[in-house]
Backbone bond lengths (Angstrom), bond angles and torsions (degrees), N, CA, C in turn:
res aa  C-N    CA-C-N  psi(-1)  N-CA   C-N-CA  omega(-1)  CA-C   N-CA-C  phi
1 X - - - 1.444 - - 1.525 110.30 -
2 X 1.095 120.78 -69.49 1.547 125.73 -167.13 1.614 104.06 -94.17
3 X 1.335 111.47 -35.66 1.400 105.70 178.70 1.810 118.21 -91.94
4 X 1.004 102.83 11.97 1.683 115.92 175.87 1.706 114.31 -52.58
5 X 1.340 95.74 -40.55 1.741 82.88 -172.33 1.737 91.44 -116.72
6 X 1.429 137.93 44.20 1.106 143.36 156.89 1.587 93.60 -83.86
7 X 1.394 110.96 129.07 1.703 126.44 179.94 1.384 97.22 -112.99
8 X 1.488 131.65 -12.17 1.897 124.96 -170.21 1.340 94.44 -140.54
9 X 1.414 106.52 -163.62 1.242 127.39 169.24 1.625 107.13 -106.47
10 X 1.143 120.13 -12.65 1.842 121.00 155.65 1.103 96.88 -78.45
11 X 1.201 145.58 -24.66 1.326 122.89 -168.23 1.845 113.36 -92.00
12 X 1.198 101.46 -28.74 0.947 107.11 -175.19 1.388 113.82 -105.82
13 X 1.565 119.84 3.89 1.827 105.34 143.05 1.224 122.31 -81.60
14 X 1.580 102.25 -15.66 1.640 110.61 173.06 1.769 118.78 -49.56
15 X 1.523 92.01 -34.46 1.236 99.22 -158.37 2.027 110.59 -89.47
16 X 1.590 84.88 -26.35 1.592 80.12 170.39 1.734 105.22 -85.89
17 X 1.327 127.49 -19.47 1.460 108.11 151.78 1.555 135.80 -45.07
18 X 1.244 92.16 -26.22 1.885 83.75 -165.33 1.939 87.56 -106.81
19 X 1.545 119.02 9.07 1.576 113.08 138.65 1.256 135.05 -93.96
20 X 1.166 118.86 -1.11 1.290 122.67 -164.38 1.476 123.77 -40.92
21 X 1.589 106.66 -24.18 1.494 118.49 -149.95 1.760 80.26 -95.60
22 X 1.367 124.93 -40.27 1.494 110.57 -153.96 1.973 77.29 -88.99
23 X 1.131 128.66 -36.56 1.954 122.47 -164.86 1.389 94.31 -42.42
24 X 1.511 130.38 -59.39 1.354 144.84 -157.78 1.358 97.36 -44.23
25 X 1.770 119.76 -50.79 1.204 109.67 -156.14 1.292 117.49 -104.07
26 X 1.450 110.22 20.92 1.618 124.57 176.00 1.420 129.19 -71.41
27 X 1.062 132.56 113.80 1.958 137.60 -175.97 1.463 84.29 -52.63
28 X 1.121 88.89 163.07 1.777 127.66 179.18 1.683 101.98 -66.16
29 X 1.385 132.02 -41.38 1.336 115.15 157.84 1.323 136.67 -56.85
30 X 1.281 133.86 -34.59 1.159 165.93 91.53 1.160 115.10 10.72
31 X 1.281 135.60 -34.99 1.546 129.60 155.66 1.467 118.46 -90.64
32 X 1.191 107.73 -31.08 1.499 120.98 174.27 1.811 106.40 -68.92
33 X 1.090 122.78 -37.83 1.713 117.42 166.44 1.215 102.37 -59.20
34 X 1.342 126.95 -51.68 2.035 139.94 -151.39 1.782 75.13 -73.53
35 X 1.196 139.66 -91.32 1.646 142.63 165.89 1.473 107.93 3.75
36 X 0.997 110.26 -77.70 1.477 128.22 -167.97 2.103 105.39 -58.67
37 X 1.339 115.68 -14.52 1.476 123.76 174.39 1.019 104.86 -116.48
38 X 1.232 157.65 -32.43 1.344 141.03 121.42 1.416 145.25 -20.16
39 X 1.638 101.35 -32.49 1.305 108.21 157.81 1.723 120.92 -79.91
40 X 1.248 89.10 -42.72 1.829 90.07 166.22 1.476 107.45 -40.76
41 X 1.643 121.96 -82.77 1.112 125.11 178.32 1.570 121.64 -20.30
42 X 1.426 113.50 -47.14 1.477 126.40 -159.37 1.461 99.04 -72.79
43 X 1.626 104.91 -20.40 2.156 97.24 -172.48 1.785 90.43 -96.70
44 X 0.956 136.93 -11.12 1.363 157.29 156.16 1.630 117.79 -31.57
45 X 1.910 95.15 -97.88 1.697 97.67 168.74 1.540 116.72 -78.53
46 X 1.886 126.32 -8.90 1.095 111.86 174.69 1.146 127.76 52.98
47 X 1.728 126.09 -176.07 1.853 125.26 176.68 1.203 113.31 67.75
48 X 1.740 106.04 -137.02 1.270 104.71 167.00 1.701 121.55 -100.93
49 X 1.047 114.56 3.92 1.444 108.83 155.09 1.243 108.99 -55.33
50 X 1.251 137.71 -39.19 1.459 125.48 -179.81 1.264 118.17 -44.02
51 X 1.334 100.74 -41.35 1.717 112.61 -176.87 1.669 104.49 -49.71
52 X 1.253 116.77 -56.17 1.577 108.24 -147.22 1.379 81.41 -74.22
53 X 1.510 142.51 -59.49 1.360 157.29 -139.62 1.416 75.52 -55.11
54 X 1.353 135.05 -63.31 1.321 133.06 -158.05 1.791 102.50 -59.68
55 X 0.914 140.56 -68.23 1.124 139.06 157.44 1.395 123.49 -8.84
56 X 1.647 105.11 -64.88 1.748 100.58 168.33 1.183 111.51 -58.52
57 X 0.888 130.10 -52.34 1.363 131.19 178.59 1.571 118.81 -34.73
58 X 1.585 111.31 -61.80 1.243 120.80 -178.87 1.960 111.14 -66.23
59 X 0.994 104.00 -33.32 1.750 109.80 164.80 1.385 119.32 -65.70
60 X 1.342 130.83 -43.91 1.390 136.24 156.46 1.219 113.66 -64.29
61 X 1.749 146.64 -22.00 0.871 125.79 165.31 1.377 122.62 -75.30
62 X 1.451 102.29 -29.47 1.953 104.45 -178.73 1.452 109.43 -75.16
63 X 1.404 107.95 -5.62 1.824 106.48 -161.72 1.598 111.84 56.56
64 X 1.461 110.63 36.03 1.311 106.45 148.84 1.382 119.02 -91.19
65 X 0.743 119.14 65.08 2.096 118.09 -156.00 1.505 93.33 -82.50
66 X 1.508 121.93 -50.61 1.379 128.30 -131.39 1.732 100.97 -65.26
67 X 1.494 97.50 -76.42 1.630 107.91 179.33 1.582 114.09 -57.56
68 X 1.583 99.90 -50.09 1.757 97.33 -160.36 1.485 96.11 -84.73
69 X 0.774 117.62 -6.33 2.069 105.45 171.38 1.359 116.07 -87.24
70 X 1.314 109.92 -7.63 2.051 128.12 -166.12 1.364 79.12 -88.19
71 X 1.289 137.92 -71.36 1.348 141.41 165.44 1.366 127.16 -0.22
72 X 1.734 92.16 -69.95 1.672 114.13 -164.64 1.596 85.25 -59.40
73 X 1.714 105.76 -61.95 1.907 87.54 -157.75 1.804 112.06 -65.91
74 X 1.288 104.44 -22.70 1.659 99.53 164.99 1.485 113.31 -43.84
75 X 1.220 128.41 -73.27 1.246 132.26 152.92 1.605 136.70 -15.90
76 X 1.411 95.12 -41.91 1.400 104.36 172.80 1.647 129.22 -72.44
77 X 1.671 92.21 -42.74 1.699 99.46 164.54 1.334 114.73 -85.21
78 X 1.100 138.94 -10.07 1.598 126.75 153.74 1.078 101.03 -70.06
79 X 1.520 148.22 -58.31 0.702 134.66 178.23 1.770 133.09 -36.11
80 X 1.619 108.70 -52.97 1.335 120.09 167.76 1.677 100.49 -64.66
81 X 1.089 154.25 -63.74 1.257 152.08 -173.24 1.294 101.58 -31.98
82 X 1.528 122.29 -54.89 1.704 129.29 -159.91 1.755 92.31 -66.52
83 X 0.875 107.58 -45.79 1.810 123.38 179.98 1.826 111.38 -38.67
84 X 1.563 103.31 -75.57 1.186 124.91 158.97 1.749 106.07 -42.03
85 X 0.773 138.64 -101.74 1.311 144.63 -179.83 1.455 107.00 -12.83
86 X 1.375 117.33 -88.20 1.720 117.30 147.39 2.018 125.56 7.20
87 X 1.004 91.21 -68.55 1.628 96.15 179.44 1.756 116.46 -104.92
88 X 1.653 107.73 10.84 1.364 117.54 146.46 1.682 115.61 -77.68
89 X 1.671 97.17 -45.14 1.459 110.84 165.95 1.321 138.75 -28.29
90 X 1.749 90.07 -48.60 1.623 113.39 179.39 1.223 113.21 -84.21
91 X 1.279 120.37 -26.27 1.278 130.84 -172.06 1.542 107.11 -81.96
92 X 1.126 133.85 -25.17 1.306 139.03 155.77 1.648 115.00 -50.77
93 X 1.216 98.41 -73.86 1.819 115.39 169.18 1.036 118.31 -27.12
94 X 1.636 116.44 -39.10 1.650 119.45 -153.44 1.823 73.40 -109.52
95 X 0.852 144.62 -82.33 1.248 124.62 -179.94 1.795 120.79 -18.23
96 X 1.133 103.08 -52.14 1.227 100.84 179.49 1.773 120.15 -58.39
97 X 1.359 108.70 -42.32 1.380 134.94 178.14 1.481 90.21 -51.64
98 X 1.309 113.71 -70.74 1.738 103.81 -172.92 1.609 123.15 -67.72
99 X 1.044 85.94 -35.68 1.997 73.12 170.70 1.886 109.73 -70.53
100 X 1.140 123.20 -33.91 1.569 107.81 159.88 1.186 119.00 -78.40
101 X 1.303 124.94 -11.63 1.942 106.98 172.62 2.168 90.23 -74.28
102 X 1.532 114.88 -55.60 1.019 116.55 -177.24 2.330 117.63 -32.09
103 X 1.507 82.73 -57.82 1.370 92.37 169.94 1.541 128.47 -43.95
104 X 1.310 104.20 -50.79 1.536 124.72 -177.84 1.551 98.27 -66.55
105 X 1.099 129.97 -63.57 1.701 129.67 173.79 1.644 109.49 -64.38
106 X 1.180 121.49 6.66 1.045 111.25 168.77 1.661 105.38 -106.86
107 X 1.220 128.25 -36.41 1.436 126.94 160.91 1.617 116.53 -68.62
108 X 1.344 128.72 -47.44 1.240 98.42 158.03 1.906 140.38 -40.29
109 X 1.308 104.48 -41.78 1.180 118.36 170.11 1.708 113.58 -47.07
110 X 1.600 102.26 -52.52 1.432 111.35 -172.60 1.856 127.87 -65.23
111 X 2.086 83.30 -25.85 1.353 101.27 172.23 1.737 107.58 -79.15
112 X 1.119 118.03 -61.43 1.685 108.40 -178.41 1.421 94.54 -32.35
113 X 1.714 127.99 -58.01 1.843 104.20 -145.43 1.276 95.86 -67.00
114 X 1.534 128.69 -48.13 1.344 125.01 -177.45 1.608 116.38 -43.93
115 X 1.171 132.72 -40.71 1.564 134.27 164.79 1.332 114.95 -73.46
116 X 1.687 143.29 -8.99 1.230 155.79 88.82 1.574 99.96 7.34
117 X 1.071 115.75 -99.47 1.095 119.50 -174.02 1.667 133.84 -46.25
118 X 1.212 86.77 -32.50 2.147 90.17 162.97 1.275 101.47 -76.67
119 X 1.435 119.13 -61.51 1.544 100.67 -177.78 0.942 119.02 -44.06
120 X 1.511 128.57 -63.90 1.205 107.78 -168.86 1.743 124.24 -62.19
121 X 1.177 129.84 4.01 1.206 134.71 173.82 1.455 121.35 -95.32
122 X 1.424 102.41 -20.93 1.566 123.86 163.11 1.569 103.47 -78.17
123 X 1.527 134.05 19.81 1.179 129.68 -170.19 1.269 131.07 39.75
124 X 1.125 114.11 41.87 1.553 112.04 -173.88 1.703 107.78 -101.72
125 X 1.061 139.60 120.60 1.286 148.30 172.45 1.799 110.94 -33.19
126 X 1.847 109.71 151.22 0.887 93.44 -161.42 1.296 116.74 -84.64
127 X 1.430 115.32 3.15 1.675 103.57 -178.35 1.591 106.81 -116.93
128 X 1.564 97.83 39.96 2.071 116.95 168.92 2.254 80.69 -115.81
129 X 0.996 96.10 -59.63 2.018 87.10 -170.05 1.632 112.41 -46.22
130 X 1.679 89.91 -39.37 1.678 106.12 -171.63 1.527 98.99 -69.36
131 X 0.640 151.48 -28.74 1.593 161.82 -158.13 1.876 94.76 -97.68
132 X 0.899 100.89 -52.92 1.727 107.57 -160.81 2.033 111.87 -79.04
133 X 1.355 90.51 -34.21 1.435 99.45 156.58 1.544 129.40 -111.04
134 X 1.032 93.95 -8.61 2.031 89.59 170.86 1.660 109.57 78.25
135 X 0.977 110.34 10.09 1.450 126.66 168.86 1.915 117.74 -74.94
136 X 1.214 99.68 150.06 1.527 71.45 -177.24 1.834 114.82 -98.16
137 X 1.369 107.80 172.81 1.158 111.67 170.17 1.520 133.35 -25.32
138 X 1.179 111.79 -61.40 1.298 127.62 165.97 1.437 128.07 -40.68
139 X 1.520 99.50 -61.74 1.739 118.09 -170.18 1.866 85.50 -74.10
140 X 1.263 142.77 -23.41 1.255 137.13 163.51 1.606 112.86 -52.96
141 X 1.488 104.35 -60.41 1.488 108.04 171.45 1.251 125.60 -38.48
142 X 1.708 109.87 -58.32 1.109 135.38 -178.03 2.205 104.09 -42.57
143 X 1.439 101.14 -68.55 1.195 121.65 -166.73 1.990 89.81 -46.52
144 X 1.116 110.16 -58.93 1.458 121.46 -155.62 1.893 91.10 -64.03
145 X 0.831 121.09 -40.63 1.511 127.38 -170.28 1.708 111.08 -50.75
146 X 1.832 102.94 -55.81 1.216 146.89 175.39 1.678 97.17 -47.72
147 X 1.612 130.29 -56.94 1.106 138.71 -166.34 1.685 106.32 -69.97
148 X 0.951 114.32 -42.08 1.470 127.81 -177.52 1.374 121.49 -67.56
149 X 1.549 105.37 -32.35 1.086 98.02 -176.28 1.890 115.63 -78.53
């Protein structure tokens, strides 16, 4: 019922937050169903989501919901924020990582034509430069064409 469109375990302390007012006033059967779907959930997301789930749980059972559950989901969106932030983090890094692997293959590249270019000014034929830099035939031609003009 209430936890149907909960997709996490933030989502779904969210959701016993914005019950808190009707959880308080639930009979002991009635908590024992809300228990009994929570525990489902808990063999579900597993780890340490279990942990907090356990927590709501234990706050809805004492009918301390009001204050210490305002908490839990306080907790929960700092928590998700640090998360988010985290794999923005990484996502920087790994960006960064590729524009210097990119960089680095882009100066190697720049260094072969430049040693391209001595050879071929040292007269060496193009498939002695092509050989000596690993460049291909062509982009040799190319380079040598470029020099002449």
């Amino acid at each position: 019922m209430m936890f149907e469109k909960a997709r996490s375990v933030a989502e779904l302390i969210e959701v016993i937050g914005r019950y808190e007012g009707d959880i308080k006033n639930l009979n002991e059967e009635e908590l024992r169903v809300i228990n009994a779907a929570i525990d489902i959930l808990k063999t579900l997301y597993g780890g340490e989501e279990t942990s907090r789930l356990d927590e709501a749980q234990r706050l809805m059972n004492e009918k301390e919901v009001t204050g210490m559950l305002s908490n839990l989901i306080a907790n929960e969106r700092v928590r998700e924020r640090q998360i988010r932030e985290e794999e923005r983090r990484q996502g920087i890094e790994q960006g960064i990582e590729q524009g210097i692997e990119q960089g680095i293959e882009q100066g190697i590249e720049l260094q072969k034509q430049e040693t391209a270019k001595a050879l071929i000014g040292m007269g060496l034929t193009v498939e002695q430069v092509a050989k000596g830099t690993g460049l291909p035939a062509k982009e040799i031609e190319r380079i040598k064409a470029e020099l002449s003009q």
